[in-house]
N, C-alpha and C positions, 0 to 999 in steps of 0.2 A: 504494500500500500504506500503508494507514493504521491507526495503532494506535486501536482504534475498537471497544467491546467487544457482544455482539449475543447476543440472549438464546437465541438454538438451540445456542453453542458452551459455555454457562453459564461465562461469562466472561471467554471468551478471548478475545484482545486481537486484533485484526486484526494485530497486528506478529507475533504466534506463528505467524500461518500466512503471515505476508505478507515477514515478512524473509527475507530469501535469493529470494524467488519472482520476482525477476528480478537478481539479485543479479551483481555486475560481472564474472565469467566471459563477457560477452557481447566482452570486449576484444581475442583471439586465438585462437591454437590452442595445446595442450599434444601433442607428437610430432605424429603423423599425425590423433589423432581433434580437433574441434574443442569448442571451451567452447561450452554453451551460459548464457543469460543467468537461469538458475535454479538453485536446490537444491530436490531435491525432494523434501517433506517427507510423509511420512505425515500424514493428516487423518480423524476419523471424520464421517462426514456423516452430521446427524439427518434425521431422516423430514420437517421440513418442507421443509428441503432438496433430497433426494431427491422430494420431493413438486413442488416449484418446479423442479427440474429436466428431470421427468418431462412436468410441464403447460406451462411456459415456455420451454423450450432448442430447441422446436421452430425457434419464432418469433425467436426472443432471441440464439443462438447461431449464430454463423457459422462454418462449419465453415470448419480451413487449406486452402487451394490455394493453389500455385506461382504464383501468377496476379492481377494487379490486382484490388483490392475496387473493386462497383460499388456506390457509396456509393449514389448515389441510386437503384439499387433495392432496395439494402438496409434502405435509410431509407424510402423511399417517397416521397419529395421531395430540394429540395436546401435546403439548408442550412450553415451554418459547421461547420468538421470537426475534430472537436478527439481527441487519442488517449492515451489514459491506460495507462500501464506499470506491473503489479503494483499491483492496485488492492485486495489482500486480500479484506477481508471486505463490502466493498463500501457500508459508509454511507458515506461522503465523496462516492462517485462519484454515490448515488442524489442526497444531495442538491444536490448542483454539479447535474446533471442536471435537477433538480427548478425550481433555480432559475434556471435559465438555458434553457427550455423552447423556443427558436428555436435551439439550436445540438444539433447533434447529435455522441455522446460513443462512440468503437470502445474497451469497455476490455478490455488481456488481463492473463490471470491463467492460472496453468496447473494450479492447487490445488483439486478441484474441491469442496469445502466452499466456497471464496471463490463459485468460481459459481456456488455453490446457493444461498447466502446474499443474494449481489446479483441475482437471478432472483428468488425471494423477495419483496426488495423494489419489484422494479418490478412483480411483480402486485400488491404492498400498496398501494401509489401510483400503478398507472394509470401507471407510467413507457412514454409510447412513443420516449423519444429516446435510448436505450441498446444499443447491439447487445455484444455478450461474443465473442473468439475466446480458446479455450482451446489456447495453445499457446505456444513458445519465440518472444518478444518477435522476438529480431534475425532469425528466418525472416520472421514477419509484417513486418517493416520492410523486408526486403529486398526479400521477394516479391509481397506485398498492399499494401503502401503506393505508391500512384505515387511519384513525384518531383514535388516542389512541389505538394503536394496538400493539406496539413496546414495548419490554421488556428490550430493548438496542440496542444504536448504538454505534459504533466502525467505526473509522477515524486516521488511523494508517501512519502518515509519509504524508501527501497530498503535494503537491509541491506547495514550500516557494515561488514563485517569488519572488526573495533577492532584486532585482531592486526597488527601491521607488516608480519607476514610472507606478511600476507592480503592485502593492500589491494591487489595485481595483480587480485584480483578483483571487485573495485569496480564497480558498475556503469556509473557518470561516469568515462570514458576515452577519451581524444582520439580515437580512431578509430570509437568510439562513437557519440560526439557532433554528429560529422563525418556519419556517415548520417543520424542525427535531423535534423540541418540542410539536409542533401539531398531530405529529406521534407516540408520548412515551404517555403509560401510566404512571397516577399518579403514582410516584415512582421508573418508570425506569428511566435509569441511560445513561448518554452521555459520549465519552471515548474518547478522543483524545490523539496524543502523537508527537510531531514534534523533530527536531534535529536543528534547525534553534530559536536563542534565539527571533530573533526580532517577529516572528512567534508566539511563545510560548507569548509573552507577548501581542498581537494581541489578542490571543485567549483568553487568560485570562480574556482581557480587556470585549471583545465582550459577550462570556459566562457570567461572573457576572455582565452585565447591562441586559440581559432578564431577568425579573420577576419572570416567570414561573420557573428559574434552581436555586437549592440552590447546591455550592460549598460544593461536599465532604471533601474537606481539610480547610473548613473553608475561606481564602480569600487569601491561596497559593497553588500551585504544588502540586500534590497528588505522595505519591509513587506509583512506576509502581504495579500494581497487580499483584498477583501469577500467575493468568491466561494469560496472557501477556508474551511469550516468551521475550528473548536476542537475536537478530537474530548475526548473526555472523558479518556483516558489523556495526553492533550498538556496538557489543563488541570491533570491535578494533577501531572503533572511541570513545567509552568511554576511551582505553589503552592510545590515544592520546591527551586524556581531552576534549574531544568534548562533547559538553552537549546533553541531552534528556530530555524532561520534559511529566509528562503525566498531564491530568487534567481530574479529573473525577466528573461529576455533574449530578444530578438527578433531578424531576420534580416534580414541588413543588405537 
């Protein structure tokens, strides 16, 4: 989920549809019924959206089942497997995708302006190494992701609940993280990146207490990666001095 502004929502940020869209509810249960790893927002979705949705979601979208994804014949090959959580409005994803054309990219999103928006783009660009499931991340991790299957996940911008008395809802939360790592294999790599400091230092915290992840930067902030766009909302909140931190960790 990246704040990322895209001319069908006239000017809406990918963070307006994209915070909370996996947001850290995914860490327990409340009484009997269980959190799931979203809020779910009201979105209007324009006609070319609806239009990429209609022509593209055929092909592009993989419906939820209880049931391991079969990557390669999803993909139609094999390939490096990488899985992107709340991925908004979906530039970030098209072009990490775009530039990275040998690995192939599962992103979910469960707002479906975001998935009409990044449909959209992958007919604009001939994208074929994107597939979309629109649905509650922690089912698809549970149920659709093998074990040790993952060559990378990417967690781009998740919503901070800045509130203290929010931050159970977090989406970076040891039990959390604990499946994500159950999901990577030996040596892939976990990739967050927030804009929110108390957030960034949450994460940090949570990531170097599981065992299983060794800190690419040693035991601070990793620089952002090459492959990692500057969305244009990031840009002019860095002009503002507003921080970004990434943190990138791999399995032991």
């Amino acid at each position: 989920m990246i704040h990322d502004p895209t001319p069908d929502q006239d000017e809406t940020r990918d963070s307006d549809e994209a915070k909370g869209s996996e947001a850290a509810d995914a860490a327990g249960t409340l009484r009997h019924r269980r959190i799931r790893s979203f809020v779910t927002r009201a979105g209007r979705v324009s006609t070319g959206q609806r239009r990429a949705l209609d022509e593209f979601g055929p092909r592009f979208v993989v419906p939820y089942a209880p049931q391991p994804l079969d990557w390669d014949a999803a993909f139609g090959r094999q390939a490096p497997r990488v899985l992107e959580i709340g991925f908004g409005m979906g530039g970030t994803t098209a072009e990490i995708a775009s530039a990275r054309p040998a690995d192939d990219f599962l992103g979910i999103e469960v707002h479906e302006p975001g998935v009409g928006a990044l449909l959209k783009l992958i007919g604009e660009q001939e994208l074929t190494n994107i597939r979309v499931v629109q649905h509650d991340a922690v089912e698809v991790l549970e149920h659709m992701i093998a074990a040790d299957s993952l060559d990378g996940v990417h967690i781009y911008f998740p919503d901070p609940w800045h509130k203290a008395r929010h931050h159970k809802r977090r989406l970076i939360q040891p039990k959390f993280v604990a499946l994500l790592v159950s999901r990577l294999k030996p040596g892939g790599y976990l990739h967050l990146a927030t804009d929110w400091q108390n957030y960034a230092e949450q994460m940090l915290e949570v990531l170097s207490a599981e065992p299983a992840l060794e800190n690419s930067a040693g035991s601070d902030y990793a620089q952002r990666p090459d492959y990692r766009p500057v969305t244009k909302f990031e840009r002019r909140g860095l002009k503002l001095g507003h921080g970004v931190w990434d943190l990138v960790f791999k399995r032991r």
